[in-house]
N, C-alpha and C positions, 0 to 999 in steps of 0.2 A: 845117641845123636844129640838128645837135649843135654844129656852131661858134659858133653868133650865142647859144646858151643860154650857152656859156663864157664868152664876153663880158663878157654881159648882168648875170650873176649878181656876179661879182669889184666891178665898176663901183657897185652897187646895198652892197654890203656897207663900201666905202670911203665911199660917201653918208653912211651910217648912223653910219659914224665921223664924222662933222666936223660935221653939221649936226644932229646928238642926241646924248643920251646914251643908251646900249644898257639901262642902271640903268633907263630909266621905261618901256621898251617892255613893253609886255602877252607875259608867257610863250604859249608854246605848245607842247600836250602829244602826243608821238608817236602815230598810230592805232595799235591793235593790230593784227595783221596779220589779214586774213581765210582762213579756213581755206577748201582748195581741194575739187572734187570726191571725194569717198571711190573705192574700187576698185567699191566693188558699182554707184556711178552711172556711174562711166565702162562701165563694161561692159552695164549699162543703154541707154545713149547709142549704144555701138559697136553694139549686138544691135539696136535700129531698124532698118526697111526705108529705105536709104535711095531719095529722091525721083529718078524716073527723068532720065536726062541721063547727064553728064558723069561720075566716079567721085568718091564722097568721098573721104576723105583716108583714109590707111591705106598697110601694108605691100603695093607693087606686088609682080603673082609672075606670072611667066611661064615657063613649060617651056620655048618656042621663043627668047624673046628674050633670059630672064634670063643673069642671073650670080650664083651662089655668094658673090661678093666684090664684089656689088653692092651699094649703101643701100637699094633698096626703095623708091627714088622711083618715080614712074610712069615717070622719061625713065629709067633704072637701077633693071631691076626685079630680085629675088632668081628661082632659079631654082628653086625646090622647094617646099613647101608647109612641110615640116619646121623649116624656117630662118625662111619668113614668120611662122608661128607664134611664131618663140621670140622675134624681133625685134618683134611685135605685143604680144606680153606683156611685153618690158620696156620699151616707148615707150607701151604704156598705150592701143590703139589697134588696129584693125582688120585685116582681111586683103582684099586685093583682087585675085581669080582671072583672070585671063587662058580663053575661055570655048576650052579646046585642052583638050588627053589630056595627063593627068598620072598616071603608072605610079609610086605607090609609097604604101605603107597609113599610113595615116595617124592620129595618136591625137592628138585635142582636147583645149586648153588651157584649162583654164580662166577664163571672161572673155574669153576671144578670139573673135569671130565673126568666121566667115568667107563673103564674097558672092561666087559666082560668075556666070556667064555675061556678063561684060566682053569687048567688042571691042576686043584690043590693036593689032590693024593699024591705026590712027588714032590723033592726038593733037589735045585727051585722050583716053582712054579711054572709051568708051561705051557703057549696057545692053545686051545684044542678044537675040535669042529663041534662040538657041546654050544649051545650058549647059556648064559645067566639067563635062568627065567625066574621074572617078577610076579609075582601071583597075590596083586593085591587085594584086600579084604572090601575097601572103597573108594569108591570111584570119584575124581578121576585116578587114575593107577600113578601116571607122572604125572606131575604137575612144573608146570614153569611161569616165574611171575618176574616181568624187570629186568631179564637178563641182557648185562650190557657189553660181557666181555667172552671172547671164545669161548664155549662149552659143546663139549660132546656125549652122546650117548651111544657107544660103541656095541655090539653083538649079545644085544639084549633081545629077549623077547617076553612083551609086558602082555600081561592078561588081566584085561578090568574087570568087575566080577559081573555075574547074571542080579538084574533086578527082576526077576519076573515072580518071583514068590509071594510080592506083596503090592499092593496098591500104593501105584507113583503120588508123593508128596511133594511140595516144594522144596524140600531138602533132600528129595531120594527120589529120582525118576530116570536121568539119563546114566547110562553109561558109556563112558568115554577113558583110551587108552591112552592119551596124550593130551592135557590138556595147556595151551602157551599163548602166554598175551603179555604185552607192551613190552617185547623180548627181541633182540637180536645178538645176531651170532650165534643160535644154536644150531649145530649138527647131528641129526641121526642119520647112523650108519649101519650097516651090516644088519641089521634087525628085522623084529616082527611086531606089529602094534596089534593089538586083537581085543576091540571091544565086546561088551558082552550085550544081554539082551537087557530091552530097556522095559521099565516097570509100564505095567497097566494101564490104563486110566477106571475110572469107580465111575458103575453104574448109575443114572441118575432115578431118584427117588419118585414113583407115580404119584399124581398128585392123588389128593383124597376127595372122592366121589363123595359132595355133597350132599347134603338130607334138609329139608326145612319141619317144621313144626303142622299139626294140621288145622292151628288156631288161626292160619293165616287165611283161609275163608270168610269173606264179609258174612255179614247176619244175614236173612232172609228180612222181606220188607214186612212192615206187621199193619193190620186191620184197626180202626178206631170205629165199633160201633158204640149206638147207645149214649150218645152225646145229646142229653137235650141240650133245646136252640131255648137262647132268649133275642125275639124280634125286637129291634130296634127298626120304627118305622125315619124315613126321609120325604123329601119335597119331591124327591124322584121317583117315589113309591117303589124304592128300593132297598131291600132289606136285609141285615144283617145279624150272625149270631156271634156271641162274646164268648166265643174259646180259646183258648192259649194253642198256642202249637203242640201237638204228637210228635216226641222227638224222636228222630229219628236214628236207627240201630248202628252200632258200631262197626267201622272195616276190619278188614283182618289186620292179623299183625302176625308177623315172623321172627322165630331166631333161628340161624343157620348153624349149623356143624363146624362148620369153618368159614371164615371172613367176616364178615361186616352184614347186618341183615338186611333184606329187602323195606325196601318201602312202606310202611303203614296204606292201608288202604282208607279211601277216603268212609265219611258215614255217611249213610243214607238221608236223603233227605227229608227235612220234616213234613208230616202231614200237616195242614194247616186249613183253619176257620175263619173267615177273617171278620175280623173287628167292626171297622170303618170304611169311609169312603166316598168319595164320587166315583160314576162311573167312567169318568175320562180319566180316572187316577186308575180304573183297575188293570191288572196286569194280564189282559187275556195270554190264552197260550199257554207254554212251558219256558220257562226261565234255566237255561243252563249254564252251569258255574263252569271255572275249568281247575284244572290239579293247582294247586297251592304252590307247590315247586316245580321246576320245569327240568332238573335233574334229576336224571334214572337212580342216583346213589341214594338220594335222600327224599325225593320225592312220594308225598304224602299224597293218596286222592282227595279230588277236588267235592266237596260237601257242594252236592248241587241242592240247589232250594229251589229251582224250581215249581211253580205252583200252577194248577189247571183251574182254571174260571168257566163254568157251561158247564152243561151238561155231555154226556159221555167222554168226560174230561180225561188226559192221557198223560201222566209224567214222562221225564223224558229218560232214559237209561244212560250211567254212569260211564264213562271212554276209559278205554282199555287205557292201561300202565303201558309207555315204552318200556321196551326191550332193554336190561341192560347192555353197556358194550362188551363185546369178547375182549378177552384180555391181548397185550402185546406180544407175537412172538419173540422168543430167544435164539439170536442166531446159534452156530455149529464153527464150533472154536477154529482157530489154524493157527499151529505152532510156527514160530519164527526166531530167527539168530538176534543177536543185541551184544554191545558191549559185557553183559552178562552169561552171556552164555546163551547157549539154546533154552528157551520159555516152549513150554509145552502149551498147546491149546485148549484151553479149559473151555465147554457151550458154556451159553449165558442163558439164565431161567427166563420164563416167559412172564406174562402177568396176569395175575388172578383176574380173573371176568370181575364185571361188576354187574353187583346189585340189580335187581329190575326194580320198576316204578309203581308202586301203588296203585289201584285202579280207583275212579272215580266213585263214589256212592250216587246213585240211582236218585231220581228225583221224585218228591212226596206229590200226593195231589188233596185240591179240597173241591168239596161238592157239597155245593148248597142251595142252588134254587132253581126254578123251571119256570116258564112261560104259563101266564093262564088263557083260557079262552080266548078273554072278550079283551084283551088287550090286541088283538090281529089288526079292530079299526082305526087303534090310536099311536100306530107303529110299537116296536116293543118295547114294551113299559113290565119291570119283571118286579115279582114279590115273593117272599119265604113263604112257606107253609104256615100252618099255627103253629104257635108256641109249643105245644105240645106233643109234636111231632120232633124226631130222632134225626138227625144228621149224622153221617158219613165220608170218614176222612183217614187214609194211610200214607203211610211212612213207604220211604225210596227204599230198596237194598242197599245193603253196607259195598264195600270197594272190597276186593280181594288183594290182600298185601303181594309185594313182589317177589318172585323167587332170589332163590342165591347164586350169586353167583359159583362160575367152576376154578378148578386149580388147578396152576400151571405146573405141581411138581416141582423137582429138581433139576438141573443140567448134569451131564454125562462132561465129566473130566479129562485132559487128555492123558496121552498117553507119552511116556519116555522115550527120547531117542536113543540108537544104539549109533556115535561117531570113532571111527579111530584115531582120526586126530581132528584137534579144532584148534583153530590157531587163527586168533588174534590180536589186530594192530601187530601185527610181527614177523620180522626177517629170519625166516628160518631155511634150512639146505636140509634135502630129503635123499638119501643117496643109499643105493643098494640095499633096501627095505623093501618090505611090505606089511602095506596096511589093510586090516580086513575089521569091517561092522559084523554083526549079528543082526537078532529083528529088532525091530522099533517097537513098542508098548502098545496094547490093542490100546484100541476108541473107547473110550466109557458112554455108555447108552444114553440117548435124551430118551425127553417122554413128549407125546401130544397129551395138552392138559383136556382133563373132565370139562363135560360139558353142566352148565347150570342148570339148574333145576327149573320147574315150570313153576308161575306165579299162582297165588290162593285163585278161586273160582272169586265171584262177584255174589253179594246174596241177591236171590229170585224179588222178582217184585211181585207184587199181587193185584189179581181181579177182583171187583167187587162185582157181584149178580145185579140183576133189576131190581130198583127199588120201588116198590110197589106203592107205597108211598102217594107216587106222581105218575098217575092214570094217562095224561096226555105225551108227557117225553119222559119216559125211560131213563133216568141217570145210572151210565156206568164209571166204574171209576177204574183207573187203570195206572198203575204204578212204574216206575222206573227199577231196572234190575241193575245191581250195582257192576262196573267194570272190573272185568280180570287184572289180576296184578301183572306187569310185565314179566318175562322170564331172564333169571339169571343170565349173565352172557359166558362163553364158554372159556376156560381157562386159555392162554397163550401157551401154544411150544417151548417147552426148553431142548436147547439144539446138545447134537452129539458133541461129544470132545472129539479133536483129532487125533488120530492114530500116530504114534514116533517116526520119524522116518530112520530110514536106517542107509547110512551116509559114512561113507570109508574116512571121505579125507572133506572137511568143512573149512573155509578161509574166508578172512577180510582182504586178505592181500595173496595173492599166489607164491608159493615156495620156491626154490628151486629145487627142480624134482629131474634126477639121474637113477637111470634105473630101477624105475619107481613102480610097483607092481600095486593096485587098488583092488579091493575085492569087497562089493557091498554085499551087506543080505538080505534078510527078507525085511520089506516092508510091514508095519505095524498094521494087526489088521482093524478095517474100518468099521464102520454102521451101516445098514440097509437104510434105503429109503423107507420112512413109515408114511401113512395113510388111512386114511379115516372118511366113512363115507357120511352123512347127513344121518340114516338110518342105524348106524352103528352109533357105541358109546363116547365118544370123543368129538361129535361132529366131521364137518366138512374138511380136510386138514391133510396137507406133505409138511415131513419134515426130509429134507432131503441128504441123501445118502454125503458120508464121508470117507475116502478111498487113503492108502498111507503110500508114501513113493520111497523108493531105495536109487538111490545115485552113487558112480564110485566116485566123485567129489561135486562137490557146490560151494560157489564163491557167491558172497553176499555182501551188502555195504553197507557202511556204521552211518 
């Protein structure tokens, strides 16, 4: 045919020469050329069901037969879906599935459909009641992103694989067999979507049951005998001896196991002699100080100085350490949809108790002189002993440091959703399918945190006996015993993770859905309620239970 046109034409053109002149022939004006199919019709055209029989034209693919380094004919088919695709999109043109297991996840082109369930054991190729099954390795199985011009997914059936072997991560927790966002025009058809089960969530970590040190006990108050007096006589015939103050014993002090330590406790206060004076100057009574710091975190007991004037004189005892605070609970996670994707709900930890307060040191006393007889006529007019005679004077109890606070542990993580399809921001057609979940990923455990430890004891203060001394009043002396350190406060809860839900078909926008069969499965299982009584180790405390739901769709909004 191409030879005899060669011919034909040269032969026809030498005519023209000899028996006319070319001058009187009627011109003629080239057609414009007609403009071919646009992208969006060919993809139109490909996305057709094609008419049962033989295979239309398109990228041949076969798992068992293909080749990598094949054309894509039906007789040399490609072996992967990945490569049909890309060679479908640049020849403008179809995909044609071999109706076998094809093991590896797959993301759609845009304007490419693709038909499976083809008999490639015959030639040609022919429909069969088989479909192409996807059996991808990760999930999601399909993916679609952007798509803006017809595409189909023709008599597949996609399997997303099970997470449940390992603890759900941010990169690995749901499984989902369709995943399509900012996409429209795509079609599935004839098919099965079937997610698999979604990963775990990970237990949270108990906190660690603090311990404090046992140096955090204030000292015991201590005795000043055997002090001679030197009398300093006055106009008031009031008398004094020149001793320095008995200082007073140290509070306790703590370090914790874990966190930040309690409080130092305060010291005890000094015994004292006193020097100088008028008697309008002196300080009858007990003189109480208070804590140095008024925070349970850092607060140090308060050095009471305190001093007793008269006889059977009485220091005053050091005030307990507040309580430190319990720590903050952590709520109990709840998974939710986003333009990301489904977010698993991870608990939030609680917070470490804090610190108790140091207790007060005990207040010192001094004792040094007594009424005599013959001053009864002249109201009371007081004077020391002789010189020679021994005075008596102790020191307050130390403060017992604060306990430690408890720990709140770790939170319980969630767990993976199992969705069969999730479709976002996107116009998609769902037609003579079914979609089925699996479970959702258990709840990962919270904890109720340790409770604090109990603050150091306060040191003892001390009696002095009758001083024999002073025949007419008896001087006793009686000391202040230092305060308890406050006790740690109890760790905060860290809450459960929530369980996956397990959700067939999940939307920002609803589909169009034709014969559309949904099949959820089981919900992720949850967390019990925990609790804790005052008498038990964790104190007073619910952490309250979390439950997992299975729906065969949920529509939610961005």
């Amino acid at each position: 045919m191409r030879s005899s046109l060669f011919v034909v034409v040269p032969l026809f053109l030498v005519a023209c020469g000899v028996f006319g002149s070319t001058s009187d022939a009627p011109t003629t004006e080239s057609p414009e050329p007609q403009a071919g199919p646009s992208e969006a019709d060919k993809a139109a055209a490909n996305a057709r069901l094609p008419v049962g029989g033989p295979a239309a034209d398109g990228i041949f693919v076969s798992s068992s037969k293909g080749d990598d380094m094949g054309t894509g004919a039906m007789d040399n088919p490609v072996k992967s879906l990945a490569l049909a695709f890309a060679l479908a999109k640049e020849r403008g043109t179809r995909v044609v599935a071999c109706a076998e297991d094809f093991r590896e996840s797959v993301t759609l082109v845009d304007g490419v459909s693709v038909f499976g369930s083809y008999n490639c054991n015959q030639t040609p190729w022919k429909e069969g009641k088989k479909r192409t099954r996807l059996l991808a390795p990760t999930s999601p199985a399909v993916t679609a992103r952007g798509l803006s011009l017809a595409t189909r997914l023709d008599a597949f059936e996609v399997v997303a694989p099970d997470l449940d072997s390992a603890p759900a991560t941010d990169q690995v927790a749901t499984s989902t067999a369709l995943d399509v966002r900012a996409s429209h025009g795509l079609i599935v058809s004839q098919s099965v979507l079937h997610a698999g089960k979604g990963a775990p969530g990970s237990d949270g970590v108990v906190g660690r049951t603090n311990s404090r040190t046992a140096s955090s006990n204030g000292l015991d108050a201590t005795d000043e005998t055997q002090k001679p007096c030197s009398v300093i006589l006055n106009p008031h015939n009031l008398h004094f001896c020149r001793h320095w103050p008995v200082e007073g014993p140290a509070g306790g002090v703590t370090s914790c196991a874990t966190g930040p330590a309690g409080g130092p406790g305060g010291k005890g206060g000094d015994g004292r002699f006193w020097e100088h004076g008028e008697p309008a100057e002196l300080p009858f009574g007990v003189h109480l100080g208070k804590p140095r710091v008024a925070t349970p975190e850092t607060a140090e007991g308060g050095d009471y100085l305190g001093r007793s004037f008269g006889f059977g004189s009485r220091g005053g005892p050091g005030s307990n350490g507040k309580d430190g605070a319990d720590g903050n609970d952590g709520p109990n996670g709840a998974g939710l949809f986003s333009a990301e994707g489904f977010l698993r709900g991870n608990g939030t930890a609680g917070d470490s108790g804090k610190p108790g307060q140091g207790g007060g040191g005990g207040s010192g006393t001094a004792n040094f002189y007594e009424t005599a007889p013959d001053d009864y006529n002249e109201g009371p007019r007081f004077r020391f002993p002789a010189a020679d005679k021994d005075e008596q004077s102790a020191t307050g109890g130390g403060g017992g440091a604060g306990g430690c606070g408890g720990q709140s542990g770790s939170a319980g993580t969630g767990g993976g959703a199992s969705i069969g399809a999730l479709l976002i921001q996107s116009v998609v057609t769902l037609e003579s399918t079914r979609i089925e979940s699996d479970a959702g990923g258990r709840a990962g455990k919270g904890n109720l945190g340790t409770m604090g430890t109990d603050g150091g004891k306060g040191g003892r203060g001390t009696t002095r006996g009758e001083n024999l001394q002073y025949r007419l009043y008896s001087s006793v002396t009686v000391t202040g015993a230092g305060g308890n350190g406050g006790a740690g406060g109890a760790g905060g809860s860290s809450g459960h993770g929530a369980p996956g839900p397990s959700i067939a078909l999940a939307y920002s926008t609803q589909p169009t859905m034709v014969d559309l069969e949904l099949v959820p499965g089981a919900a992720g299982a949850g967390q019990p309620e925990l609790k804790s009584s005052v008498a038990g180790p964790f104190g007073a405390k619910v952490l309250p239970a979390v439950v997992g739901e299975s729906k065969a769709q949920f529509g939610f909004q961005l």
